[in-house]
C-alpha positions as CSV (number, residue, x, y, z in Angstrom):
1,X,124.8,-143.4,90.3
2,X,120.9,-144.3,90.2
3,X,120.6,-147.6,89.5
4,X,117.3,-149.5,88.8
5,X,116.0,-153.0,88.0
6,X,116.0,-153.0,83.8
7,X,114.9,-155.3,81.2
8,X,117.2,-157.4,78.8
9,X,117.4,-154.9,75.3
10,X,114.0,-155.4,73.1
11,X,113.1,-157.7,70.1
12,X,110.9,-157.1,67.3
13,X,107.2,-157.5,68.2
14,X,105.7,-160.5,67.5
15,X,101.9,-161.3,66.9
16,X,101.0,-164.9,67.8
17,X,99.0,-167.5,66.2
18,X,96.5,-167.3,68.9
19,X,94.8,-164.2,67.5
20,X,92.9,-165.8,65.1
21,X,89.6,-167.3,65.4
22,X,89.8,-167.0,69.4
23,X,87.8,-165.4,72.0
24,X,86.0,-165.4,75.0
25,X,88.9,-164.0,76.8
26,X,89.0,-161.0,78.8
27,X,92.1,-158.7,78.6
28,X,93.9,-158.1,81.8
29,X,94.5,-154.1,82.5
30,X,93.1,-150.9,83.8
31,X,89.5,-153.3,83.5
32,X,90.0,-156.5,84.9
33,X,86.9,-157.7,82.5
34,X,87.4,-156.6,79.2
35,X,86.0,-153.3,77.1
36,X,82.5,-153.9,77.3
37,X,80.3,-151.4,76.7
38,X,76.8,-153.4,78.1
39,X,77.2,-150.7,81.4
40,X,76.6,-147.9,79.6
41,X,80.5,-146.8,79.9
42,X,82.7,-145.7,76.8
43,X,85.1,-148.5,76.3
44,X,88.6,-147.4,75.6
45,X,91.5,-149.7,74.8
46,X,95.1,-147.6,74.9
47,X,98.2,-149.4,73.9
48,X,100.2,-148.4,77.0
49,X,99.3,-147.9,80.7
50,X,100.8,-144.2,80.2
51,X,97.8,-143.2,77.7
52,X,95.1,-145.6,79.8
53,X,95.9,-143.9,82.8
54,X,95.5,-140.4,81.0
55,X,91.9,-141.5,79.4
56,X,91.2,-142.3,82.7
57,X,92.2,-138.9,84.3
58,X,89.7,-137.4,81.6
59,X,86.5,-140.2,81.3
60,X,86.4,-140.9,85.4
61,X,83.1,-142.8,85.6
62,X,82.0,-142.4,82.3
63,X,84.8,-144.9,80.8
64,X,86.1,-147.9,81.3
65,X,89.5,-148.2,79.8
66,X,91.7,-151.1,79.0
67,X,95.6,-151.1,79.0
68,X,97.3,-153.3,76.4
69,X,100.7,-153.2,78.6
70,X,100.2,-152.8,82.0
71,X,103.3,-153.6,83.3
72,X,106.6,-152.0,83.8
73,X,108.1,-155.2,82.9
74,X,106.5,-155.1,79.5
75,X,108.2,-153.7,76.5
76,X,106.0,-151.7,73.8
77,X,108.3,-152.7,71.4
78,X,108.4,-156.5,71.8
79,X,105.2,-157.1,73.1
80,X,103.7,-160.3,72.1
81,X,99.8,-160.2,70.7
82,X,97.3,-162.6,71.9
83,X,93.6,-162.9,71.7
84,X,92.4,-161.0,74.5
85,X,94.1,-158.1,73.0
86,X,92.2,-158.2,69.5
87,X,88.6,-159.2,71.8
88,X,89.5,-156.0,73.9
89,X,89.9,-153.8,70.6
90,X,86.5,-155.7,68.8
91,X,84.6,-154.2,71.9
92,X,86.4,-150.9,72.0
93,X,84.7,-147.6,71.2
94,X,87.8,-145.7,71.3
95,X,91.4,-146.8,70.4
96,X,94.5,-144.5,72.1
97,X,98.0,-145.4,70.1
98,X,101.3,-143.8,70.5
99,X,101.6,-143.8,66.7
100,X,104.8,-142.4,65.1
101,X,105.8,-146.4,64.4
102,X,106.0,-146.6,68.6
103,X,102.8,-149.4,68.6
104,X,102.2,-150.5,65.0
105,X,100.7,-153.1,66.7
106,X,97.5,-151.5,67.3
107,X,96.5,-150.8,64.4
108,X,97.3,-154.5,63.0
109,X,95.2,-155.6,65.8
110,X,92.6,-153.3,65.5
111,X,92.0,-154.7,61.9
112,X,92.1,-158.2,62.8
113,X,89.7,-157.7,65.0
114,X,86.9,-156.2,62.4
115,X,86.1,-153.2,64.0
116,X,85.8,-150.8,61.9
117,X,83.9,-148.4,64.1
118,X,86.3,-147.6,66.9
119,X,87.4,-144.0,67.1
120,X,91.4,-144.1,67.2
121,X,93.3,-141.5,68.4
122,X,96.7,-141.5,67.4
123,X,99.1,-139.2,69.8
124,X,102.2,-138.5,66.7
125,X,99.2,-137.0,64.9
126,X,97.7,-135.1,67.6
127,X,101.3,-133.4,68.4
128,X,101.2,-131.7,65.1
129,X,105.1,-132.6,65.0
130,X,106.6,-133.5,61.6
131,X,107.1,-137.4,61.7
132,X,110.1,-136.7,58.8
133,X,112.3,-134.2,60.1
134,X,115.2,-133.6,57.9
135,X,117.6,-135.8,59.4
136,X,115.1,-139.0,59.5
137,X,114.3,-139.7,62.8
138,X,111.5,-139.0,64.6
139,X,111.2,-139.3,68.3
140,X,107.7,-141.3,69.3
141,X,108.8,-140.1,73.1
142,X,105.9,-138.5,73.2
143,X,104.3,-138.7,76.7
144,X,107.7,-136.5,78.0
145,X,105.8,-133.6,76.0
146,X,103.8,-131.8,78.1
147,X,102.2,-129.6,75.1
148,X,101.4,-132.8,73.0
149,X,99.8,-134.5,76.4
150,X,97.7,-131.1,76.4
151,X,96.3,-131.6,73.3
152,X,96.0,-135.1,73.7
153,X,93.3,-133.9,76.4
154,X,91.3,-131.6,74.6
155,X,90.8,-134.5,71.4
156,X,89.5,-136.3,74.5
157,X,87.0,-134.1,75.5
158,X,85.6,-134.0,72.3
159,X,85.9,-137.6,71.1
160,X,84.5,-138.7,74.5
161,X,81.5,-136.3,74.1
162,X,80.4,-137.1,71.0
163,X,80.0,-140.2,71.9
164,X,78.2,-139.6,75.4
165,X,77.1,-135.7,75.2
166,X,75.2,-136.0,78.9
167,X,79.2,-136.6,79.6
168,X,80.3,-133.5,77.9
169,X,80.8,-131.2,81.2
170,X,82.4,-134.1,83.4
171,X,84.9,-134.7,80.7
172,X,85.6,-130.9,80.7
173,X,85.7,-130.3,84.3
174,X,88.3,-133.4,84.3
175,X,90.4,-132.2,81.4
176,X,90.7,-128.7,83.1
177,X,91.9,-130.5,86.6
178,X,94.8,-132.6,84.2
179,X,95.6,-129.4,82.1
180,X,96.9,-127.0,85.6
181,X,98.8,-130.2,86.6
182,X,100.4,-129.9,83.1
183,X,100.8,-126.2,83.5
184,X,102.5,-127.0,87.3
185,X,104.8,-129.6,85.0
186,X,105.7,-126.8,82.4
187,X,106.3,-124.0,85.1
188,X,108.8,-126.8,86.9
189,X,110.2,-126.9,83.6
190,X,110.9,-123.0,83.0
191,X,112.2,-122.9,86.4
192,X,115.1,-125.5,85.7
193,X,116.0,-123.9,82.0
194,X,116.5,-120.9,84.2
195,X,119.2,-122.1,86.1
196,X,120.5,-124.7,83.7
197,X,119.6,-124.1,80.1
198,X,122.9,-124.8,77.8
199,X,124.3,-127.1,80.0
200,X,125.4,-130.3,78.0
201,X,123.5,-133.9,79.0
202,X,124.3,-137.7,77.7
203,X,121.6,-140.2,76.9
204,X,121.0,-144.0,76.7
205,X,117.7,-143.3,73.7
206,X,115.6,-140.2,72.5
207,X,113.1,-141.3,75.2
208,X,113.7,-137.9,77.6
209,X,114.5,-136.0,75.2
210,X,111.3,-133.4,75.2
211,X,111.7,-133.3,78.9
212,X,115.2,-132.1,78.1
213,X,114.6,-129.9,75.2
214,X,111.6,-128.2,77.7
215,X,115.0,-127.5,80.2
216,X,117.2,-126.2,77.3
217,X,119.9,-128.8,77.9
218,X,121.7,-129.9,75.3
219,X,122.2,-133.5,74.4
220,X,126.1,-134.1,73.9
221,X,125.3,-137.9,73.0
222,X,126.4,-139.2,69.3
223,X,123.6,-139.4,67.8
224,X,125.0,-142.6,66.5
225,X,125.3,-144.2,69.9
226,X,121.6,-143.2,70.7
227,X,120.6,-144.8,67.4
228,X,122.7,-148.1,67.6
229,X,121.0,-148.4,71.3
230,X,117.5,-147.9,69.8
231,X,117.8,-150.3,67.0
232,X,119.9,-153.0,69.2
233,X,122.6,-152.2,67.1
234,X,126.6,-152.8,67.5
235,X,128.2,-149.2,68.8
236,X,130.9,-148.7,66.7
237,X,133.9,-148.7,68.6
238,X,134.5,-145.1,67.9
239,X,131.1,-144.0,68.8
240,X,131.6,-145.2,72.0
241,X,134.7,-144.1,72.8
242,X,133.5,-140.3,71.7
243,X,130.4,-141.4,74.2
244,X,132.7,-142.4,76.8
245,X,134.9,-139.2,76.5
246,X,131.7,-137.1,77.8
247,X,132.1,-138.0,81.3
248,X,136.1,-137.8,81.1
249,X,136.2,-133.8,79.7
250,X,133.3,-132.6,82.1
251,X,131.3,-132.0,78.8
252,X,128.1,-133.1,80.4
253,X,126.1,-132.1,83.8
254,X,124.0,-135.3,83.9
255,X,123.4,-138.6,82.3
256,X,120.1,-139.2,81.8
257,X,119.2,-143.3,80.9
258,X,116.2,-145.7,79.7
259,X,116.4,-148.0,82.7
260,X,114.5,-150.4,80.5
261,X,117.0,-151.2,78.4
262,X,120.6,-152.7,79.0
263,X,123.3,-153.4,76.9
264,X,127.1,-153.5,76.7
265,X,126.9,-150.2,75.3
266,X,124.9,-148.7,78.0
267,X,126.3,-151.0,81.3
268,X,129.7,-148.9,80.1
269,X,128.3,-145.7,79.8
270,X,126.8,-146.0,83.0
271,X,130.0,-147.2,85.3
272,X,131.6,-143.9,83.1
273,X,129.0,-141.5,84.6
274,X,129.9,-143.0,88.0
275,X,133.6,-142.7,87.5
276,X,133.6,-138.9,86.8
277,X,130.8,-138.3,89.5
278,X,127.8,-137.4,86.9
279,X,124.6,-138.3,88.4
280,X,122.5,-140.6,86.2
281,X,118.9,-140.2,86.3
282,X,116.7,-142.8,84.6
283,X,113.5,-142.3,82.7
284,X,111.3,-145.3,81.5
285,X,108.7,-145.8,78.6
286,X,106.0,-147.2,80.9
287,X,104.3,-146.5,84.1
288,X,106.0,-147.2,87.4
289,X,104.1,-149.6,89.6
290,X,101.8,-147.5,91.6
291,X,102.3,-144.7,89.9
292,X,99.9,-142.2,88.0
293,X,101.1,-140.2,85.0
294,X,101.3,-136.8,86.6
295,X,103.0,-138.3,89.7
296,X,105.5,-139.9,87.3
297,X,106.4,-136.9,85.0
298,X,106.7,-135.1,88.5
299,X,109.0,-137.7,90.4
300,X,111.2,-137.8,87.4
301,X,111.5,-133.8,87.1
302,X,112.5,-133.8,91.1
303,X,115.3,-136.5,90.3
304,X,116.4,-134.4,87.2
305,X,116.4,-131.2,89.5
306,X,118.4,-133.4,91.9
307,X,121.0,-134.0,89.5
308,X,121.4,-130.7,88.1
309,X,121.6,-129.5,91.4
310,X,124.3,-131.8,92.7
């Protein structure tokens, strides 16, 4: 079984007194002083060091970007606001969210801080996916999509161009370097649903589950254990035993977790993947230390490759 350091389950975000009326602070991140755009740079402030580090791949030189969390201890969904955040969005020229109810923060932020001129990108809305499918839920995932990271790209290229057009061909050039790494991550991907498409998988949360749709495997999880995780919600006791019974029948090939998340709930399904000798992979909603995006998505397709493979 893989096993990796995780954080204690999330809790509802929570903005603090301290964004109002403050600043004069500068927001630790990808920039160490801030999103200043005196240097002549494009200042861009992105909710999580997965989308920073993308804006990065595409700006080089020409931006300086800012990372609201930029730490893999840090939890999106229970990040605490303060004012350097809203005096990194007041200076920001362009604003990268998740969107899809992943960092409604942003947006609440972005208004507090008065700046109404900030271009913001919002990634649910660049991935063309319906954000009300038919049975309600829509998975926010969305850096395990290698399409949606595509176009998330090419709105780069154009945002950041417009606003610096002597830019336009570096941005470009960069955008076509990222976009054959993306192509290398969606030929990795064909490869595995060649040799594994219809096998059956278990999951902690929705958080691989593009990676694993891209493979053809098919998630054999409850949907109501996934959801109960998600919402740090009580499993029903039935739930989990269905859950549990995966690893006992052989129904699933691989277990495939949110190491930054633990629970009851998942601590058991865990030691069950163990017991019946399914590798667990795990999979994680921000950047690993040292780690760039591309490197990331990479590393976690060899361990999934592993697994299946085993």
């Amino acid at each position: 079984m893989h096993v990796s350091p995780r954080i204690p389950r999330r809790r509802p975000l929570l903005l603090t007194a301290a964004l109002l009326g403050i600043s004069g602070l500068a927001l630790a991140g990808c920039s160490t002083t801030g999103s200043d755009p005196a240097d002549g740079r494009i200042s861009v402030v992105a909710s999580t060091d997965v989308y920073a580090d993308i804006a990065s791949a595409i700006g080089g030189d020409l931006v300086e970007v800012t990372a609201i969390i930029d730490s893999e201890n840090q939890d999106p969904h229970e990040y605490e606001a303060t004012a350097r955040t809203q005096l990194a969005l007041s200076r920001a020229d362009v604003v990268l969210e998740n969107g899809g109810g992943y960092d409604d923060f942003v947006s609440t932020l972005l208004s507090a801080a008065g700046n109404d001129d900030a271009t913001v990108l919002d990634v649910a809305d660049i991935s063309g996916y319906d954000q009300a499918p038919a049975d309600g839920e829509f998975n926010e995932h969305l850096w395990y999509d290698f399409p949606t990271m595509q176009k998330l790209a090419d709105q780069l290229v154009g945002t950041l161009s417009a606003l610096d057009p002597s830019g336009e061909a570096a941005f470009t050039a960069n955008a076509a370097v990222f976009a054959a790494s993306l192509d290398d991550l969606e030929a990795r991907e064909a490869e595995l649903a060649m040799s594994y498409s219809g096998e059956g998988a278990a999951i902690t949360e929705p958080v691989p589950l593009y990676l694993l749709d891209a493979i053809g495997l098919e998630n054999r999880t409850p949907s109501e254990f996934s959801e109960a995780v998600e919402e740090d919600t009580d499993v029903p006791v039935s739930v989990l035993d269905e859950t549990l019974a995966l690893f006992a029948d052989g129904a699933v090939r691989v277990l495939v977790y949110n190491e930054q998340t633990t629970t009851s709930a998942t601590e058991q399904i865990l030691a069950a993947a163990d017991d019946a000798g399914v590798p667990a992979v795990a999979v994680r909603e921000t950047r690993p230390t040292g780690s760039g995006y591309l490197d990331w998505m990479n590393a976690d397709l060899d361990a999934l490759e592993a697994a299946l493979s085993a």
